[in-house]
C-alpha positions in Angstrom: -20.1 25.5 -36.2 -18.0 27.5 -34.1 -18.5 27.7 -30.7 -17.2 31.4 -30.3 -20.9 32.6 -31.6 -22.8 30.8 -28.5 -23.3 33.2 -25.9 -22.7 30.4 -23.1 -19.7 29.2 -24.8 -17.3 29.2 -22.2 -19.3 26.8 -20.0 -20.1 24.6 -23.1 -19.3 21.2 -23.3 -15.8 20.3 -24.8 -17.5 18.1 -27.0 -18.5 21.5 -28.7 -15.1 21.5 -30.0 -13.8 20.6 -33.3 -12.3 17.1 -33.3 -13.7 16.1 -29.9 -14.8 12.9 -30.0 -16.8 11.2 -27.5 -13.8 8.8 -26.2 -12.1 12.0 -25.8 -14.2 13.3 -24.0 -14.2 10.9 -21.1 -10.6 11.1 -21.2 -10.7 14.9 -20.8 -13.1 14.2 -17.6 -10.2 12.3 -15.8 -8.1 15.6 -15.8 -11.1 17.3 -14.3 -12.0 18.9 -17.7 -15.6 18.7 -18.9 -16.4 22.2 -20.3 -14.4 24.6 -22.0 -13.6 27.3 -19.8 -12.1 23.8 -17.6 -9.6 23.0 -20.9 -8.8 27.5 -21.0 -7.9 27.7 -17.6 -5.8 24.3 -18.0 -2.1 25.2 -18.4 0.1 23.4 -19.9 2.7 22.2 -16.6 5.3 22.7 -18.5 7.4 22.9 -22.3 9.7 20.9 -24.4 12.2 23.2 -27.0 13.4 21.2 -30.0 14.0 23.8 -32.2 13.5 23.8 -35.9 14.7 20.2 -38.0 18.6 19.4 -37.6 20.9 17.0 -38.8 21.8 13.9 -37.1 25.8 14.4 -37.3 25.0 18.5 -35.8 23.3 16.4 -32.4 25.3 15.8 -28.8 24.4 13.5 -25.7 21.3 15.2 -24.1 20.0 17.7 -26.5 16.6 18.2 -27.5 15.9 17.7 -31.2 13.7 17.7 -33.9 14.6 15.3 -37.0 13.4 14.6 -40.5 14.0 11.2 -41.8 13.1 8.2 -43.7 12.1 4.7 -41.5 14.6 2.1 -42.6 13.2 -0.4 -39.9 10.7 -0.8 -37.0 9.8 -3.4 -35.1 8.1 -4.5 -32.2 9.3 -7.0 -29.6 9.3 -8.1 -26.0 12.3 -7.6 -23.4 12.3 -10.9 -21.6 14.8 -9.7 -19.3 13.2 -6.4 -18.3 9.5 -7.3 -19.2 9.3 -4.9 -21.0 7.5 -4.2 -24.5 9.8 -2.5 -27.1 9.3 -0.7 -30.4 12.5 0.0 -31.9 13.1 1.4 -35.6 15.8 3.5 -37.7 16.0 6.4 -39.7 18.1 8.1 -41.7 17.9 11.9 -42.5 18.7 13.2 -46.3 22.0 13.3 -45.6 22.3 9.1 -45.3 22.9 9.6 -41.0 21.1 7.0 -39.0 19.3 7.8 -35.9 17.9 4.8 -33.7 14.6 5.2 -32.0 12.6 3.6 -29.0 9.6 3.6 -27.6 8.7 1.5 -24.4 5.5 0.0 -24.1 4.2 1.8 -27.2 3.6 -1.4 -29.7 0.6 0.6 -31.1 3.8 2.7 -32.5 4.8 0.2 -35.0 1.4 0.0 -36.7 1.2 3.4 -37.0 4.7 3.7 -38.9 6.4 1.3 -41.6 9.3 1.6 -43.7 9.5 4.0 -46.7 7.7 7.1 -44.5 8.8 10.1 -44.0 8.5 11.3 -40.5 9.7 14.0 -37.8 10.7 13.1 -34.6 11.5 15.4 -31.4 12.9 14.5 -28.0 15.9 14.2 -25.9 19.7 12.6 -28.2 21.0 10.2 -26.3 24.5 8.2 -26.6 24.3 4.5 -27.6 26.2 2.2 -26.2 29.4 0.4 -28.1 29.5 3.1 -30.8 26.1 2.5 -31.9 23.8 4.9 -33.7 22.5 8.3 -31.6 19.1 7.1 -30.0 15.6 9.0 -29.0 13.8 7.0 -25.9 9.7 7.6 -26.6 10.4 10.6 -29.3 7.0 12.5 -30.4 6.6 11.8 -33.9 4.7 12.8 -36.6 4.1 11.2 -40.3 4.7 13.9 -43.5 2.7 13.6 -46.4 4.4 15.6 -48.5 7.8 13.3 -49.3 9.5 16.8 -49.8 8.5 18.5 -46.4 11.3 19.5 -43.9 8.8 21.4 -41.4 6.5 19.5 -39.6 3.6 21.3 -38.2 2.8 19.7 -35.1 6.3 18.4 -33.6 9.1 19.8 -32.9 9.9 23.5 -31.9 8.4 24.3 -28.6 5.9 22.2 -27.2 3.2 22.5 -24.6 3.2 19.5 -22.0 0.2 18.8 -20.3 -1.2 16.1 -17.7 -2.6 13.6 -19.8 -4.3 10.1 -19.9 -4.1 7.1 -21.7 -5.4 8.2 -25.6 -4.2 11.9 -25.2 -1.9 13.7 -26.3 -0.1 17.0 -25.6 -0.7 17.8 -29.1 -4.4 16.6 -29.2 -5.2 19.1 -26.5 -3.2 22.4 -28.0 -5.4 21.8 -31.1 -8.3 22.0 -29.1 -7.4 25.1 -27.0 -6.2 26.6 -30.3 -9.7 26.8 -31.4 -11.0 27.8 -27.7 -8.9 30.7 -27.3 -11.0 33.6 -29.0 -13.3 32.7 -26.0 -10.1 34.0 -23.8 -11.5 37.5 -22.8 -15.0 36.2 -21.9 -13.7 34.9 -18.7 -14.4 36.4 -15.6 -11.6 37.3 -13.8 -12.0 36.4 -9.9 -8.7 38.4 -8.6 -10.1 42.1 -7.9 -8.2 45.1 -9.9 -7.0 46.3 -6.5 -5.3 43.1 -5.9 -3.4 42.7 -8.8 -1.7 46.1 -9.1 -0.6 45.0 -5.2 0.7 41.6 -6.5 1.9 42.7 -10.1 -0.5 40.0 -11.7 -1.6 40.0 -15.5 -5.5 39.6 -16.3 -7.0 36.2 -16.4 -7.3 36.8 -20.4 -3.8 37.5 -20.8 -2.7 34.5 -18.3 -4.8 32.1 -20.8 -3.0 33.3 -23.9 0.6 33.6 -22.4 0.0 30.3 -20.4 -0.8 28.6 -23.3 1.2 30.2 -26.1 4.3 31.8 -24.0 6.4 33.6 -26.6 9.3 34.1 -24.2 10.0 32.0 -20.8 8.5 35.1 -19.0 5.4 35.1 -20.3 4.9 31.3 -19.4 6.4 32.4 -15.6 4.1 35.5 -15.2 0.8 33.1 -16.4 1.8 30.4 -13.8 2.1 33.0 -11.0 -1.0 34.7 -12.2 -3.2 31.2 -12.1 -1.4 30.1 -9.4 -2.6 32.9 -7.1 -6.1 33.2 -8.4 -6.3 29.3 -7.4 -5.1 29.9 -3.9 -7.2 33.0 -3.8 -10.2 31.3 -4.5 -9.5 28.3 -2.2 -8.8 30.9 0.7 -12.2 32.0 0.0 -13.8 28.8 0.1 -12.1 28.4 3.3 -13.3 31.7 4.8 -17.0 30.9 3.6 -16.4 27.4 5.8 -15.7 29.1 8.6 -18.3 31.6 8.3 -20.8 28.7 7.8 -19.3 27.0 11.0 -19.1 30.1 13.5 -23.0 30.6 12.4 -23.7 27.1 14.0 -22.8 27.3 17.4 -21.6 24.0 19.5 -22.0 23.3 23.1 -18.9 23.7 25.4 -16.7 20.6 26.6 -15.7 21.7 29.9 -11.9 20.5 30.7 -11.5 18.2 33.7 -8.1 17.3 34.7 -9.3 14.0 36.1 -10.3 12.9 33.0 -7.2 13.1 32.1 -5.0 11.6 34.3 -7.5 8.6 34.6 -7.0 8.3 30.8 -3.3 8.0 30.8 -4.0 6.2 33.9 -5.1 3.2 32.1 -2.3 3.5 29.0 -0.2 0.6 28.4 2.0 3.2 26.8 3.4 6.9 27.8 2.3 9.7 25.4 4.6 11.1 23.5 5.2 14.8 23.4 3.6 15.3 20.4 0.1 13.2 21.4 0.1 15.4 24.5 0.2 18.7 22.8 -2.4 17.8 20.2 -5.0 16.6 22.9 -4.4 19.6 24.3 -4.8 21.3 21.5 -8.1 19.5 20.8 -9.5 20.2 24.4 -8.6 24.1 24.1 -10.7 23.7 20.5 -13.9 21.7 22.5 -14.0 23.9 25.1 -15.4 27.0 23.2 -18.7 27.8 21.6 -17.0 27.7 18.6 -17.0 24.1 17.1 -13.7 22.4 16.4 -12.5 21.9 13.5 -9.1 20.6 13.6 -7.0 18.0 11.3 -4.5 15.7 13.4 -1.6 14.7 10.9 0.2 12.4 11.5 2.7 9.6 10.3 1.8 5.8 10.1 1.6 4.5 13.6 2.0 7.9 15.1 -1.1 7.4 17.5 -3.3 9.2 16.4 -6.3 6.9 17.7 -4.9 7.6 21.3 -5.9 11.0 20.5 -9.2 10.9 19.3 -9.8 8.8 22.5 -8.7 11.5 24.8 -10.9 13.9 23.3 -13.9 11.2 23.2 -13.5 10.6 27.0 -13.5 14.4 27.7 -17.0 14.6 25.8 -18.1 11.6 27.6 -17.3 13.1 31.0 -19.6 16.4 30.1 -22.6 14.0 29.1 -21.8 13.9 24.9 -21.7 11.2 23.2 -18.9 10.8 20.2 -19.0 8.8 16.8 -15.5 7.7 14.4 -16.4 7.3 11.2 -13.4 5.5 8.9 -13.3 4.2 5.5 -13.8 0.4 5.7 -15.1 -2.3 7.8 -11.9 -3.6 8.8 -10.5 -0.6 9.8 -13.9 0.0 12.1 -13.4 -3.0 13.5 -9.6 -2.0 14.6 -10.4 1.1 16.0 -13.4 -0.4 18.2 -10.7 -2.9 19.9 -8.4 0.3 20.5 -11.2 2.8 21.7 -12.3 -0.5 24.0 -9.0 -0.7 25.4 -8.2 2.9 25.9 -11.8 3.4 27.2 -14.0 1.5 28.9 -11.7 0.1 31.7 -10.7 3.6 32.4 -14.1 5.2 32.5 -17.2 2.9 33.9 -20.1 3.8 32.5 -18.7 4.9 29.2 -19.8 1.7 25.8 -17.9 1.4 22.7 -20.5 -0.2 20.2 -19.9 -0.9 16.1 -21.6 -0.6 13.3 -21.3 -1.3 9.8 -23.4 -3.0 7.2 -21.9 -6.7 8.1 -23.8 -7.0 11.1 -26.8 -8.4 11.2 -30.1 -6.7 11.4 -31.0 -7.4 14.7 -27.5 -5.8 16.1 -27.9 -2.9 14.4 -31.0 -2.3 15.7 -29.5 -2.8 18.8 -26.8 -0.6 18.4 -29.1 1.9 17.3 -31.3 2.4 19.8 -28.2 2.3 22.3 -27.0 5.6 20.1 -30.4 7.4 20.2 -31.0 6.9 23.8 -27.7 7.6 25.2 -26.8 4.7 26.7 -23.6 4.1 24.6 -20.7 6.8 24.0 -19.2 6.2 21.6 -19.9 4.3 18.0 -17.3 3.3 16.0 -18.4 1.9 11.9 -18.2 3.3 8.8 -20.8 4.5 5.7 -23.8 2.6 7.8 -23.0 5.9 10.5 -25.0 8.1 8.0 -27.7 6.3 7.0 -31.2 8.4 7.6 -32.5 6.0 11.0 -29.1 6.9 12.8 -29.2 9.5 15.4 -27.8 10.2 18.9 -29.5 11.5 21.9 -26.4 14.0 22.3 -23.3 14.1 20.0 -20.6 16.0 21.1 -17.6 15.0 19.2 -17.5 13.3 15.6 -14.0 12.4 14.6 -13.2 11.1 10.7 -10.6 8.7 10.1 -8.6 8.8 6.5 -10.8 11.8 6.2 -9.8 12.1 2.4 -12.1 8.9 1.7 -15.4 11.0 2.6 -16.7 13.5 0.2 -18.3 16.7 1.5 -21.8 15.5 1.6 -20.8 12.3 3.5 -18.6 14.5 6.2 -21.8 16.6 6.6 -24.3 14.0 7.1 -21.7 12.3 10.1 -21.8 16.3 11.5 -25.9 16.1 11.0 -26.7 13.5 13.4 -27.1 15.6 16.6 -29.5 18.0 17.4 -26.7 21.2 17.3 -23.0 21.3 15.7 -20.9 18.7 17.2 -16.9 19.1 17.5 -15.0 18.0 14.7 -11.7 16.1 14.3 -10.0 15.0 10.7 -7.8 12.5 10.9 -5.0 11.4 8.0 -2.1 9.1 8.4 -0.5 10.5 5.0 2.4 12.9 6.6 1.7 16.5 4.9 4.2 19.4 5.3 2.7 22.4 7.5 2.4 24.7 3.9 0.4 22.4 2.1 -1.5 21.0 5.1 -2.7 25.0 5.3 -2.9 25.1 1.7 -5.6 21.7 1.1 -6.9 21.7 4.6 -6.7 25.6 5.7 -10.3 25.8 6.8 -9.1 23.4 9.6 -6.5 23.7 12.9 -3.7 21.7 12.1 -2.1 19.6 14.4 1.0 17.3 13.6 2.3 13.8 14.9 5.9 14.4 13.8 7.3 12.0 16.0 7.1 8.4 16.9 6.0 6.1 20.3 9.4 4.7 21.4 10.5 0.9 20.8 9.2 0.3 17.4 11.8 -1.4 15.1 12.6 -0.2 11.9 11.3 -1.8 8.6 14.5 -3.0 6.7 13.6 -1.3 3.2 15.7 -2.7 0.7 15.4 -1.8 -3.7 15.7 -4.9 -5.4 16.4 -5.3 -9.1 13.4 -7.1 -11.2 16.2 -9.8 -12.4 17.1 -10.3 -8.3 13.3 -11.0 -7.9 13.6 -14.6 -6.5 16.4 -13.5 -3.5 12.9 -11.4 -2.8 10.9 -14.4 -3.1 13.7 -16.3 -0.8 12.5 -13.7 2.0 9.2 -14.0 1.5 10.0 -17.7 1.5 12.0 -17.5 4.7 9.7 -15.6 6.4 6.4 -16.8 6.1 8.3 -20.5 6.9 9.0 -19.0 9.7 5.2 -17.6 11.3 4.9 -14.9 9.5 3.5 -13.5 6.7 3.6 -11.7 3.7 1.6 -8.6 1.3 2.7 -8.2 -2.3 1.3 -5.1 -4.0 0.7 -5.2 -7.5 -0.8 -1.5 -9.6 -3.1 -3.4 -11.7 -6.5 -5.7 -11.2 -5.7 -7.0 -14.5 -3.7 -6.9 -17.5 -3.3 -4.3 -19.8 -2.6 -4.2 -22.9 -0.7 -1.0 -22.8 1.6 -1.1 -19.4 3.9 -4.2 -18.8 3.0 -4.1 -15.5 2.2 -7.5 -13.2 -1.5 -7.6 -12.4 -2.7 -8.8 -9.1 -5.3 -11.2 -10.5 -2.4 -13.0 -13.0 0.6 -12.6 -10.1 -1.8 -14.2 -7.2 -2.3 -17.2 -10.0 1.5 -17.6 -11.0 2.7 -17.1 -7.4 0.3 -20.0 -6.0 1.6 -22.5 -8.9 5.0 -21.8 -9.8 6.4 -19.7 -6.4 4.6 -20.7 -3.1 2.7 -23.5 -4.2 3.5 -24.8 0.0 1.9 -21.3 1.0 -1.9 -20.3 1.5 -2.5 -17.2 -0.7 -5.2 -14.6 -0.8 -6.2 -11.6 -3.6 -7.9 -8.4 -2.5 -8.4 -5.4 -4.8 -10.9 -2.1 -4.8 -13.4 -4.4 -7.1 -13.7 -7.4 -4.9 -17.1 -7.5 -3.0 -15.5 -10.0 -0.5 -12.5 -7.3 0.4 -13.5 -7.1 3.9 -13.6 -10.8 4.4 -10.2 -11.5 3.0 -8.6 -8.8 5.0 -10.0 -10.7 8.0 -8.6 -14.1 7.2 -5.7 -12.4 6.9 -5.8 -10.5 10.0 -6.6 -14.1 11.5 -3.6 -15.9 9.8 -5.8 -18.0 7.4 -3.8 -16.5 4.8 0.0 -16.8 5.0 0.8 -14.5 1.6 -2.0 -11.7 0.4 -1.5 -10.1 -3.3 -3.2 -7.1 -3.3 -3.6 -4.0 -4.9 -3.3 0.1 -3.4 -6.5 -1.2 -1.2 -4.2 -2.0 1.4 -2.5 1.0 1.6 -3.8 2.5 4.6 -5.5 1.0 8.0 -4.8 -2.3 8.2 -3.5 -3.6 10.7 -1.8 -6.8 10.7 0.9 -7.3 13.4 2.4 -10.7 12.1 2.7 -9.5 8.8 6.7 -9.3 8.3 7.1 -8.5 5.2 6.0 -6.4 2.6 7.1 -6.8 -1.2 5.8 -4.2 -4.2 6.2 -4.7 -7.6 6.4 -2.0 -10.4 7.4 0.1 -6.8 8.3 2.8 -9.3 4.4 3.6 -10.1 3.8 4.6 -6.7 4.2 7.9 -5.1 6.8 7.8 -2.4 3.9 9.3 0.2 2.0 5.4 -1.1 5.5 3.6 -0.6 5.8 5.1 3.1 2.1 3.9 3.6 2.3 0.5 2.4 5.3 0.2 4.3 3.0 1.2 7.2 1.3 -2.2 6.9 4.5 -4.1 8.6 6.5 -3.5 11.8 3.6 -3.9 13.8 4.4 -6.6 15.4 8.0 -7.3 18.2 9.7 -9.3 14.9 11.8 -7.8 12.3 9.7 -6.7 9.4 11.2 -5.7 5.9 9.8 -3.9 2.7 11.0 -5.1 -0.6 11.1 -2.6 -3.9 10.9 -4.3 -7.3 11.0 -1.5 -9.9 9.8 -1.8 -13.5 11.6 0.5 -14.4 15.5 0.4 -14.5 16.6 4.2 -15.3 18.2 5.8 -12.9 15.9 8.1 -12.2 13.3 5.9 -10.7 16.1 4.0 -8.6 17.2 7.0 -6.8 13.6 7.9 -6.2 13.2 4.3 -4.6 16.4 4.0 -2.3 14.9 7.8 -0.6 12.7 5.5 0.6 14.9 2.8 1.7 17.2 5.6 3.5 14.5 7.9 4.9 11.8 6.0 7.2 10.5 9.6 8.8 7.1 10.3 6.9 7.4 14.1 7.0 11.4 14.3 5.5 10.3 11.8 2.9 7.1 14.3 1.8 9.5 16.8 2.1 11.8 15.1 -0.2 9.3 14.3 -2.8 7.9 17.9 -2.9 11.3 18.8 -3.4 12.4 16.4 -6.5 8.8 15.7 -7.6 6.8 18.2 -6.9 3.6 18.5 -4.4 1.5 17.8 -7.2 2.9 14.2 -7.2 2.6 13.9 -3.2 -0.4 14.7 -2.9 -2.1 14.5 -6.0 -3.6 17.6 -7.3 -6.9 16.3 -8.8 -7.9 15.1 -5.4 -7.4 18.0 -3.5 -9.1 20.2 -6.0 -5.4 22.2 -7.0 -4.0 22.3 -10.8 0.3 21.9 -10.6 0.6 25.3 -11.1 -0.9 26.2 -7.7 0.5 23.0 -5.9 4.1 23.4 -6.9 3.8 27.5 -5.6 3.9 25.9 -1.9 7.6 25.2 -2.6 7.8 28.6 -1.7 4.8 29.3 1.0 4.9 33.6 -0.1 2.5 33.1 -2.7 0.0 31.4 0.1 0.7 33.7 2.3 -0.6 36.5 0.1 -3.7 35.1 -0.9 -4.0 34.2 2.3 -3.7 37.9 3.6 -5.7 39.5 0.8 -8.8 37.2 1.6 -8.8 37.7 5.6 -8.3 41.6 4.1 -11.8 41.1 2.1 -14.0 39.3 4.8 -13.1 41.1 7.7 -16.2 43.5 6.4 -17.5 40.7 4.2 -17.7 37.7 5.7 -20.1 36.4 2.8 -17.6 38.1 -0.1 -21.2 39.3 -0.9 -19.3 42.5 -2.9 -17.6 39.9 -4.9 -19.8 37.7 -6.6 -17.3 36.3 -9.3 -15.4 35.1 -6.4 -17.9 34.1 -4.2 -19.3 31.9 -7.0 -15.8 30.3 -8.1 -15.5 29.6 -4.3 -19.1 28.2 -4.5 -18.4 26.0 -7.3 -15.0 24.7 -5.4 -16.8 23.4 -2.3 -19.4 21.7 -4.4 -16.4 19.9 -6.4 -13.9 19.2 -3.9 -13.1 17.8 -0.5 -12.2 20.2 1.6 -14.3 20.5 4.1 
């Protein structure tokens, strides 16, 4: 039945869809797209021209085709060298010309296909080597019935590309928004008419249809700019509702004392750099107003940002507040308490740093809880176990997040509920974020930036290593760890898959204990072991010389004899991720070094590794990946709520700055965008979905 005669239709489910299976449905879910105004306002990031069917002997290094042909062989096979599964096959058009074709890590492909069918195939020509055939690298294809067809129907011409997961395709999803698109003028549009005639914008219902079915290059460009604005639009709104809500809830004054000051630098083992000292200041300016902070401090790994958060907890502890730190794991709790101990309590008399997390026994966190609620500690460092119902304090001034991304909303919230008025706030993130998109993700927050770092630290040695050079990489590790230190490796997968030839950490912890460091003591951690926390701690101790882990390890831990940090399929990790794990070495006075072992050889993902190898400043190298990869890729846009389209319009910040303007233009005599309810309930809908607050 067609969905277009259902009066709710546009927030149906996609299942409602013809050819939406359940499986597909789940899959849609992981692009954020349950319902089918979600899959409208979905845009395709970009498209593919192949033009109509051409002969093979008409094509040139680098074109994009489309090819009718006959399979003469296919087969599927493993790359020893590269690790790398291959399906490889031939065909020849009607004029007798061969074409060779490859797919990596596609061995499904040669079930689908066998010799005798006709097919069409589109992507990029490429020169073979030697005087080979011409070659397509992972061509679209698609099998024609009809032995005499020369046009297919569904490659080939111009073709949306969207984000996609494992068991979509960029032609699965155009069929589906094919049959969504009568439902195009039943949504609301959220930009007011006044607006767009001042930005030259197209209706919602027209940015649908061109964005999805662009005739001309334009119409694609004015949909993007369209949805692109609306999205930043209705983020600025969510913001300005945010800050509405906060100004409403007023928070007692932190009164600045310069002797509070000066004691705590006092008792340093370190001089502050420039940029510490201008975001505590920053943060005292904030806690000394009625208003309560709300301020993000951004900075790079090992920046000092804890030294920070520990200025602004002994300025609340000097006007009779207590503070709370709230990060992501019990390790990383257990860090900061050592750090606020040292930067605190010898400095300040009177002023207890306690813990607690869910490790501890029940007796201690009894203990720890009454100190909170009767005032008699200042400050409480743990994690989750901060929000549960019996936790309160007798007078919180000052709550401060680490790795605030981890928290959702609600979680973020609870850690601001547990004094009796509206404590200060302060976000901290040790993923470097360029000033446009920090105001773009995080504008309902001050910004402040560590851009630089404390003096003396060594520099990682960063080296890209090709896979078939992998045992000089195990040589360092070797040399290394021989030596006192020790070693992570990273690995992207728990387990094998049986689509992406990548090493798995369980399988590579295995092999490397029997066949590489059989002499070393080695360790696994990953996001599904329960004992994560207590590995990370014998390896903190030393207990483990060599730890295989997963992205788990990417921020927090801190592991000063750690010397050396070695990541395979480096390629499958955003450059922001490289710089993090990275992070994890160089803590200590020896020479650290960060090994790259790519899975994939192009050329494409080597350059993108050695940026790392050359550039060890966080912020040039997010600069450097907005700039070749997009934001998008830096950030990742599901997380922070933002479609491509919007993320890759802070290349230039004008669009930002207009949505920007137009908003503070629409609360300053609606602070509740009460006159705009389409707006105000997109914004609604945003904060209840994202994390931006």
């Amino acid at each position: 039945m067609p969905i277009v005669a259902l009066p709710q239709a546009l927030d149906a489910p996609v299942s409602a869809l013809p050819q939406v299976k359940a499986p597909d449905v789940k899959r849609l879910a992981k692009l954020d797209i349950a319902t089918v105004r979600d899959l409208l306002l979905t845009l395709p990031f970009d498209w593919e021209t192949y033009g109509a069917p051409t002969e093979v002997v008409g094509l040139r290094d680098g074109q994009q085709a489309t090819v009718v042909g006959t399979v003469t062989s296919i087969s599927a096979k493993q790359s020893l060298r590269r690790r790398i599964r291959l399906t490889e096959a031939t065909i020849r058009d009607d004029v007798g010309a061969a074409l060779r074709l490859v797919w990596f890590n596609q061995p499904y492909v040669a079930k689908q296909l066998h010799n005798g069918d006709r097919i069409a195939v589109a992507g990029t020509v490429k020169s073979a080597r030697f005087g080979a055939a011409l070659q397509m690298q992972n061509p679209h294809y698609e099998r024609l019935e009809d032995r005499e067809e020369v046009k297919p129907t569904r490659v080939g011409g111009l073709m949306p590309k969207y984000h996609l997961v494992e068991g979509l395709s960029s032609r699965k999803i155009a069929r589906w928004v094919e049959s969504a698109l009568p439902l195009a003028d039943r949504v609301e549009d959220i930009v007011p008419d006044e607006v767009r005639d001042r930005h030259r914008l197209i209706g919602v219902a027209d940015a649908i249809r061109k964005g999805h079915k662009p005739e001309t290059d334009q119409d694609f460009a004015d949909a993007r700019r369209r949805m692109a604005f609306a999205e930043l639009f209705e983020l600025q709104a969510a913001f300005a509702l945010i800050r509405a809500s906060i100004a409403a809830e007023p928070a007692a004054p932190i009164a600045y004392r310069q002797e509070v000051i000066e004691a705590f630098k006092a008792g340093l083992a370190f001089e502050l750099t420039r940029a510490q000292r201008q975001a505590i200041w920053d943060a005292f300016k904030d806690m000394a107003q009625t208003v309560p902070m709300n301020r993000l401090l951004n900075g790079d790994v090992g920046s000092g940002k804890t030294a920070v958060a520990a200025a602004a907890a002994a300025m609340a502890h000097a006007s009779g507040m207590q503070s709370v730190v709230m990060a992501p794991t019990e390790i990383l709790a257990r860090q900061h308490l050592h750090r606020f101990r040292a930067y605190l309590e010898d400095s300040f008399p009177g002023l207890t740093v306690e813990l607690l997390v869910s490790g501890q026994s029940a007796p201690e966190r009894r203990r720890v809880r009454a100190a909170a609620a009767s005032g008699h500690c200042a400050l409480v460092v743990g994690t989750h176990a901060l929000i549960e119902e019996e936790v309160e304090f007798a007078n919180l001034g000052l709550a401060v997040v680490d790795e605030q991304h981890r928290f959702g909303t609600r979680q973020r919230e609870l850690l601001r509920g547990k004094g009796s008025g509206r404590p200060h706030f302060l976000a901290m993130t040790a993923t470097p974020i360029p000033r446009t998109l920090a105001l773009a993700v995080y504008g309902e927050m001050s910004v402040s930036v560590l851009d630089e770092m404390p003096p003396g630290r060594t520099p990682v040695i960063t080296e890209v290593i090709d896979p078939d050079e992998r045992v000089r990489a195990y040589d360092i590790v070797r040399r290394e760890v021989a030596a006192g230190g020790q070693a992570f490796v990273i690995c992207p997968l728990i387990e094998e898959s049986e689509t992406l030839a990548v090493r798995s950490a369980t399988a590579e912890a295995e092999r490397l204990q029997t066949e590489v460091f059989p002499e070393f003591r080695l360790g696994l951690v990953h996001g599904r072991l329960k004992e994560k926390d207590e590995v990370m701690q014998r390896f903190v101790a030393g207990e483990i010389q060599v730890l295989v882990a997963t992205a788990v390890v990417e921020v927090g831990v801190d592991v000063p004899n750690a010397s050396v940090m070695m990541i395979e399929g480096a390629d499958r990790f955003g450059l922001a991720q490289l710089h993090q794990f990275r992070g994890r070495v160089g803590r200590g006075a020896a020479q650290s070094y960060c090994l790259l072992l790519a899975d994939d050889p192009s050329d494409g993902a080597l350059q993108r590794l050695e940026l790392v190898a050359r550039i060890h400043d966080g912020f040039a190298l997010a600069r450097e990946d907005m700039d070749r990869r997009g934001i998008g890729e830096l950030m990742g846009p599901r997380q922070h709520g933002l479609t491509d389209a919007a993320m890759e319009s802070l290349r230039d910040p004008a669009l930002l700055d207009e949505a920007r303007e137009e908003i503070q233009r629409l609360v300053a005599d609606d602070s509740g965008l009460d006159r705009f309810p389409a707006l105000k309930a997109a914004a609604t809908r945003r904060l209840e979905m994202t994390s931006i607050s």
